[in-house]
BAGU-289694 format. One line per field, with one value per residue (C-alpha): residue number from 0; residue in three letters; x, y, z. Coordinates in steps of 0.25 Angstrom, whole numbers, plus 2048, in hexadecimal, padded with zeros to 3 digits. Example, Ala and Ser with C-alpha at 12.3 -4.5 7.8 and 13.67 -1.06 7.14 Angstrom:
BEGIN
pos c(0,1)
code c(ALA,SER)
xx c(831,837)
yy c(7EE,7FC)
zz c(81F,81D)
END
This chain:
BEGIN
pos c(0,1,2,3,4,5,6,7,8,9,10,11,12,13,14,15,16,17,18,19,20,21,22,23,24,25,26,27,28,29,30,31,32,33,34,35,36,37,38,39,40,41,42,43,44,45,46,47,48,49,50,51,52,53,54,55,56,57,58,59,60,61,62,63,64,65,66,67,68,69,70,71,72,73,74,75,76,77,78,79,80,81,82,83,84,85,86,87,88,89,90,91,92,93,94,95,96,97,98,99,100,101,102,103,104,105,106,107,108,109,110,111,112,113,114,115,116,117,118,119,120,121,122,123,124,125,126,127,128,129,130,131,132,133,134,135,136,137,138,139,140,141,142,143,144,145,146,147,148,149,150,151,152,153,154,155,156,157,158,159,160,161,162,163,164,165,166,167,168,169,170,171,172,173,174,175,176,177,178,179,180,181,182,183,184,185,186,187,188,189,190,191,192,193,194,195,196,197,198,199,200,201,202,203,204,205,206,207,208,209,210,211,212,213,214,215,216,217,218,219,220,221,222,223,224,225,226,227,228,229,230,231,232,233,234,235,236,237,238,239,240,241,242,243,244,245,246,247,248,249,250,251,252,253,254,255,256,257,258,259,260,261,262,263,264,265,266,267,268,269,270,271,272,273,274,275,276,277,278,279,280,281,282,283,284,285,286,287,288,289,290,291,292,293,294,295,296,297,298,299,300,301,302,303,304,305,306,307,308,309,310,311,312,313,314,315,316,317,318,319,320,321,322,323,324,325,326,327,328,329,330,331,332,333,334,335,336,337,338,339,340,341,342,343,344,345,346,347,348,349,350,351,352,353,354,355,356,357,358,359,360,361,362,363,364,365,366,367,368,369,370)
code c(UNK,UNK,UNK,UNK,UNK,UNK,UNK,UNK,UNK,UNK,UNK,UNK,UNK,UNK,UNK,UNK,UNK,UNK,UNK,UNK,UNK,UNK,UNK,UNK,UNK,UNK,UNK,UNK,UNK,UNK,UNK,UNK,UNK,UNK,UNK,UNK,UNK,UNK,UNK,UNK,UNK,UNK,UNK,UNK,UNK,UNK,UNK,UNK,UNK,UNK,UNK,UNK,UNK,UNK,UNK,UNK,UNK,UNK,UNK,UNK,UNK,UNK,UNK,UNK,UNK,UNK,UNK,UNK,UNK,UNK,UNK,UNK,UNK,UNK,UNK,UNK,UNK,UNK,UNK,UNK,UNK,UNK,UNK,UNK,UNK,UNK,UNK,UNK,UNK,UNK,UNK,UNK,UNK,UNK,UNK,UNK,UNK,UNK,UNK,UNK,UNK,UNK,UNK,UNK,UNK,UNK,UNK,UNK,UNK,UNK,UNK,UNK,UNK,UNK,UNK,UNK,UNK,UNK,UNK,UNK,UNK,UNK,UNK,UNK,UNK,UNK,UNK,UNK,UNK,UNK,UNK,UNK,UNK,UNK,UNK,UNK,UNK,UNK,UNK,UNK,UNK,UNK,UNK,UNK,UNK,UNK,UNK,UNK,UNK,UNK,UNK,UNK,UNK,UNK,UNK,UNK,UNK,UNK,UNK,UNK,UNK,UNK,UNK,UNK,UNK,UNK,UNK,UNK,UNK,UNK,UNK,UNK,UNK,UNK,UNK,UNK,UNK,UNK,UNK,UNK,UNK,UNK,UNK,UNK,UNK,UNK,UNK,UNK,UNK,UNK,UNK,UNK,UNK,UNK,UNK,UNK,UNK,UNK,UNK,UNK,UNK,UNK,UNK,UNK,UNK,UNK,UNK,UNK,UNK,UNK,UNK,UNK,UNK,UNK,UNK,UNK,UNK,UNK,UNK,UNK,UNK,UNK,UNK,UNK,UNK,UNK,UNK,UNK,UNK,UNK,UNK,UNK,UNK,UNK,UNK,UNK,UNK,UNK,UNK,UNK,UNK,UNK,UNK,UNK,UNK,UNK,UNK,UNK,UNK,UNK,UNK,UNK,UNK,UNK,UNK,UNK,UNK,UNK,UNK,UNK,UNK,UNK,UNK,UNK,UNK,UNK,UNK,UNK,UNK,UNK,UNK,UNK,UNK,UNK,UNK,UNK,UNK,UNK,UNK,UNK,UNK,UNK,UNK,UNK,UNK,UNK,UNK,UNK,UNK,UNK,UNK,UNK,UNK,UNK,UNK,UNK,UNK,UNK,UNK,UNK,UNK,UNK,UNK,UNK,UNK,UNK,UNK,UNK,UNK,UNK,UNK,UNK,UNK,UNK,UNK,UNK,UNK,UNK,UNK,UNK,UNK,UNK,UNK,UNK,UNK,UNK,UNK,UNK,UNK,UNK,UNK,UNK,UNK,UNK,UNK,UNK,UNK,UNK,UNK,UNK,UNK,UNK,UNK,UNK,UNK,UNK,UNK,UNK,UNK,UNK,UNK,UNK,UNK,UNK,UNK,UNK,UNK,UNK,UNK,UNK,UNK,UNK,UNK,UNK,UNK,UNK,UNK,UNK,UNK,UNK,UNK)
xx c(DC7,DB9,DAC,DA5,DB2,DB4,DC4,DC6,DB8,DB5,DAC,DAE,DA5,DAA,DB3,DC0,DC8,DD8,DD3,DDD,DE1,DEF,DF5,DE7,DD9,DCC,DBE,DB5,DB0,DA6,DA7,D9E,D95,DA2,DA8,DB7,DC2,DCA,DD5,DDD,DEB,DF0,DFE,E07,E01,E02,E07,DFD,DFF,E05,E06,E12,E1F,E2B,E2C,E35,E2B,E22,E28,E2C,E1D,E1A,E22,E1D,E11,E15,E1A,E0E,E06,E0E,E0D,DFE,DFA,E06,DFF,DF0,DF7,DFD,DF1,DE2,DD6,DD0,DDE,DDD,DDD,DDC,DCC,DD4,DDA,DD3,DDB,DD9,DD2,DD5,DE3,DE3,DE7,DDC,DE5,DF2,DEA,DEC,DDE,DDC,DCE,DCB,DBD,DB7,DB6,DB0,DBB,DB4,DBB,DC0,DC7,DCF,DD1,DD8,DCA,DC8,DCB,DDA,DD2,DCC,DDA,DE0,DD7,DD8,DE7,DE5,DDF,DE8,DF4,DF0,DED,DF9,E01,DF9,DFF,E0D,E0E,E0B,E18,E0E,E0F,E02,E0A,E00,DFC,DF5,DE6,DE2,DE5,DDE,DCE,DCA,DBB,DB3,DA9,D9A,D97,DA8,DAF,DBB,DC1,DCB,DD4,DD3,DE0,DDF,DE6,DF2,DF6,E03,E05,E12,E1C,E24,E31,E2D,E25,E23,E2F,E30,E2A,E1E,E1C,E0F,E0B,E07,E13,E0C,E0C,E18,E24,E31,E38,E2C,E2D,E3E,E3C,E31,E39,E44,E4D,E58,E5B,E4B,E48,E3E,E3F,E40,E2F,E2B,E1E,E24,E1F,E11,E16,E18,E0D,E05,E0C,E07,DF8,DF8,DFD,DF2,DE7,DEB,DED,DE7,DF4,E02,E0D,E14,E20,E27,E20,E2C,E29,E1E,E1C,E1F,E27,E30,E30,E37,E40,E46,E48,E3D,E35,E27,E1E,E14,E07,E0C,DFD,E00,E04,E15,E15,E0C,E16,E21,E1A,E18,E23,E2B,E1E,E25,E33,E3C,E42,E37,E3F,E3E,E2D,E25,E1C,E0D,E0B,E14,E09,DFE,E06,E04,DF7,DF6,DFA,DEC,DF2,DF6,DEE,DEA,DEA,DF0,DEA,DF8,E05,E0C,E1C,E23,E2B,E3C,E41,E4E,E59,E5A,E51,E57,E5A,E4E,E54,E5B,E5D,E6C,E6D,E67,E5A,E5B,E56,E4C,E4F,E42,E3D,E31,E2F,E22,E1A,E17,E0D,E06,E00,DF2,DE7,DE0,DD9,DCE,DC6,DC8,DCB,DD3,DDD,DDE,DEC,DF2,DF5,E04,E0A,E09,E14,E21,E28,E38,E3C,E47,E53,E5B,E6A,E6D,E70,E68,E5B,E52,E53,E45,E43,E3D,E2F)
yy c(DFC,E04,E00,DF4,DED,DDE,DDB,DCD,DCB,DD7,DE1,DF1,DF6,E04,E0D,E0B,E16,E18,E1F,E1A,E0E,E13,E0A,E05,E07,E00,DFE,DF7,DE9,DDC,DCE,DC0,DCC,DD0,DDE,DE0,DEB,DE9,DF2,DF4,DF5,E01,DFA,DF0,DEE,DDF,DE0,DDE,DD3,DD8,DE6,DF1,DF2,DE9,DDC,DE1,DEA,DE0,DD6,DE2,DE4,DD4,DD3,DE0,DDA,DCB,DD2,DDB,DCF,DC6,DD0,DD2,DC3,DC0,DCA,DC4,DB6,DB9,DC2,DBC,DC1,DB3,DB2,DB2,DC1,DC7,DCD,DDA,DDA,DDE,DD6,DD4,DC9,DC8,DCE,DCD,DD3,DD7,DDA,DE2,DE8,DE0,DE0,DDD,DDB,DDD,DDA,DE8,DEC,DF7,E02,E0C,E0D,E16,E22,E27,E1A,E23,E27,E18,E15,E10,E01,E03,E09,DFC,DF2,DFA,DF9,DEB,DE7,DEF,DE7,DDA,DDC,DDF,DD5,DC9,DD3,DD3,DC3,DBE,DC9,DD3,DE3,DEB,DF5,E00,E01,E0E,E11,E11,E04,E00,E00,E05,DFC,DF9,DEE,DF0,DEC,DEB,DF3,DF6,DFA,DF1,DF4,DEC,DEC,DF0,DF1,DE7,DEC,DEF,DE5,DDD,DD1,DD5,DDA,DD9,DE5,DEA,DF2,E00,E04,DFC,DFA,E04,E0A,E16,E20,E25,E17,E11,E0D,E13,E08,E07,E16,E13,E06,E0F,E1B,E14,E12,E07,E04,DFE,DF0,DEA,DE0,DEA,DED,DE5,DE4,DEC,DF8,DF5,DF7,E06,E09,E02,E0D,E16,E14,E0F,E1D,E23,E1A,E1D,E2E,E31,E36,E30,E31,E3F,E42,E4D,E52,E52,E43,E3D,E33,E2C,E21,E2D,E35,E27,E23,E33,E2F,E38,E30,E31,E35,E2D,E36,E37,E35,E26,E1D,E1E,E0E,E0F,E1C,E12,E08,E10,E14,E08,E06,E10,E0E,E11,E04,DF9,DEE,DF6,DF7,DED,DE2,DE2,DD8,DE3,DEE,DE6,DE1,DF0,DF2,DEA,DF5,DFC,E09,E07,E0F,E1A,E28,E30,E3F,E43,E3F,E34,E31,E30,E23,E25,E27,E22,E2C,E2E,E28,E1D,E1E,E16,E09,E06,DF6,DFA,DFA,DED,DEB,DF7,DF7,E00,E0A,E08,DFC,DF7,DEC,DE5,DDD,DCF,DCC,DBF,DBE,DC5,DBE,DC3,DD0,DD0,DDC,DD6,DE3,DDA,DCF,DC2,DC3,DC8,DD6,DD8,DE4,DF2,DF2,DF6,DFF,E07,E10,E14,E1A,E10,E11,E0D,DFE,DFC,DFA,DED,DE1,DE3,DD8,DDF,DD9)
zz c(0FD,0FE,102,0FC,0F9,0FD,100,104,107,10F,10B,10E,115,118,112,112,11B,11F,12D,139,12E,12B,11F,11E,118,11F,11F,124,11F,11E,11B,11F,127,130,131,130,12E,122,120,114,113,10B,10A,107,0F8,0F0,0E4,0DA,0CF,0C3,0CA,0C7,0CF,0CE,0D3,0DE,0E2,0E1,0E9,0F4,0F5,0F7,102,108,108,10B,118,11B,11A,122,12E,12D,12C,138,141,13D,13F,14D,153,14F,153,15A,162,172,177,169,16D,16E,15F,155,14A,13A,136,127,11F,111,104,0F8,0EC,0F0,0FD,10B,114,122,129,139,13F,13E,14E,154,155,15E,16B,176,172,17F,186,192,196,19D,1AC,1B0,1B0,1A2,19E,1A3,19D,18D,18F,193,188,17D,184,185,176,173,17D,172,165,16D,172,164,160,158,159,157,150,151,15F,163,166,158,158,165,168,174,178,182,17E,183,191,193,19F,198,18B,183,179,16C,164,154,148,145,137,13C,144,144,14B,156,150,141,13E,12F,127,12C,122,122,131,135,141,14B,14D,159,160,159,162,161,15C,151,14D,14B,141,13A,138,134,13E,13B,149,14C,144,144,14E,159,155,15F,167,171,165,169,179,176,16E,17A,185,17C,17B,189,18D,183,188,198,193,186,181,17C,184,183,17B,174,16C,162,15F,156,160,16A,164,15E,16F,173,169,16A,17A,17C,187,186,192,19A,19F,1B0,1B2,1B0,1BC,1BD,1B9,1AB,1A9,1AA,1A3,195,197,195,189,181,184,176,17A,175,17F,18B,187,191,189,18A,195,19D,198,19E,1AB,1AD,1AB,1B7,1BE,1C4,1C1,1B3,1AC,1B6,1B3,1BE,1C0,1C4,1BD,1C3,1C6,1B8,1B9,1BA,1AC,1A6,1A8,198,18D,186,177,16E,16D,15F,158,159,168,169,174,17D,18C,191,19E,1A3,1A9,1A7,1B3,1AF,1BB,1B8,1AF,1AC,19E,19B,195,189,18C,183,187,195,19F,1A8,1A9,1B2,1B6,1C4,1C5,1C8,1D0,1C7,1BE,1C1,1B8,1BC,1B5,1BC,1B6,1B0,1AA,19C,19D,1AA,1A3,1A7,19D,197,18B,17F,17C)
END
């Protein structure tokens, strides 16, 4: 791919560059007097016709392929940019393949935002967070994982004449059904963000299938950023580990800024829990946002909620669904509306959510259903 190039009727209109695109080379593109964003795969590769390589590689290659295609077009199927409450998706409009190369073309969108979203006000906080779950809540009731949630992947805007900022939701390469992710050694993603239970099944661990990668992966990566967009930092760990995913599934709990009000300290707490059933869903995410105090930034730290007496082992296929030691007691929340760029909501605010974490016996945990 280079400049001046049409590929499936677009035409190159910049030089083609690998900056932030991972497995990926872009570039900027036209067609019927429209700009897009077409991306280039740099693998799975067809096999060409009368091309080396035995037929069983062959045939390993085709259903490779065959199955990289079937999760791109299923995501495209499922998540489309005219469905209701999708104005904060930026989703591909075209996937194809030109010879052995797959393709995939987004509208080209202004990617300018803002940097350190933890400058805003508690208010402007709420409303970004707002709109980054609300996003995700449409991705997790149609049973999709983002995959690669983390600020690369999110644009902070604020449209002209707007009050607030919205986050707008990009890049579902790595997308994937709830409980079918790619192999291990095809599925992608960010090791920085990535759950415990996805950072097991990619280093190998036999105990972790692939079922257990649920939308509930997402849930962590979504306690992380929002402890980033409210601090402007990752929630400390030892520095021993090469992530966070790595802290927890080594018992090594991770910890919440004390600036944060004790209830969203509980709350991403339970976010990143090792155990991806004890992790609340995304309507319990926004259900606390409700809460006025959410999102503010104490000048003094605030009480650390009770922890569990001993950390609890990362959870393991062999032992069956484990149940979590801290419990997460969501208020009662009615279901949100699309969020659009809309910095508020039309449902009746609940009570401020009510998190224990009070210490808790082994076998004494709540019955929490996993999401």
């Amino acid at each position: 791919m280079k400049r001046g190039d049409v590929i499936g009727g677009y035409r190159v209109v910049s030089d083609p560059t690998n900056a932030d695109g991972g497995k990926c080379v872009w570039a900027f593109a036209e067609k019927d007097g429209r700009e897009y964003f077409l991306k280039r795969f740099l693998e799975p590769k067809r096999p060409r016709e009368g091309g080396g390589g035995s037929a069983a590689s062959r045939r390993i290659r085709l259903e490779t392929c065959r199955e990289f295609e079937e999760r791109h077009r299923s995501i495209m199927k499922r998540l489309r940019p005219d469905a209701g409450g999708a104005g904060n998706l930026v989703l591909a409009t075209d996937f194809f393949h030109a010879g052995s190369t797959y393709y995939k073309v987004t509208e080209r969108i202004d990617t300018a935002g803002l940097e350190k979203p933890q400058s805003l006000g508690p208010k402007q906080r709420a409303v970004l967070l707002r709109t980054l779950a609300t996003s995700l809540r449409l991705l997790h009731d149609i049973e999709v994982v983002h995959g690669d949630l983390k600020p690369a992947n999110v644009l902070v805007q604020r449209r002209e004449g707007a009050a607030f900022h919205t986050a707008k939701l990009i890049d579902f390469d790595d997308s994937y059904l709830s409980g079918r992710p790619p192999a291990r050694e095809d599925i992608a993603g960010d090791s920085l963000y990535g759950a415990p239970e996805w950072r097991r099944y990619v280093q190998g661990d036999e105990s972790v299938e692939g079922g257990q990668l649920t939308t509930a992966v997402d849930v962590f990566a979504l306690g992380l950023m929002t402890h980033v967009y409210l601090t402007g930092s990752l929630p400390a760990h030892d520095s021993r580990f090469g992530s966070p995913a790595d802290a927890v599934n080594a018992a090594d709990p991770l910890a919440v800024d004390e600036r944060l009000g004790t209830s969203t300290q509980a709350l991403l707490t339970a976010m990143t829990s090792a155990d991806p059933g004890a992790r609340p869903t995304v309507d319990d995410f926004l259900a606390a946002l409700k809460d006025p105090e959410a999102c503010t930034l104490h000048a003094t730290p605030q009480p650390r909620p009770a922890t569990p007496a001993a950390p609890a082992p990362a959870p393991s296929a062999a032992d069956g669904p484990r149940r979590s030691r801290v419990q997460f007691n969501p208020p009662d929340r009615p279901h949100d509306g699309p969020a659009d760029d809309k910095p508020t909501d039309d449902r009746p605010a609940k009570s401020r959510v009510r998190i224990n974490l009070g210490h808790r016996r082994e076998g004494l945990s709540s019955d929490r259903p996993t999401p």
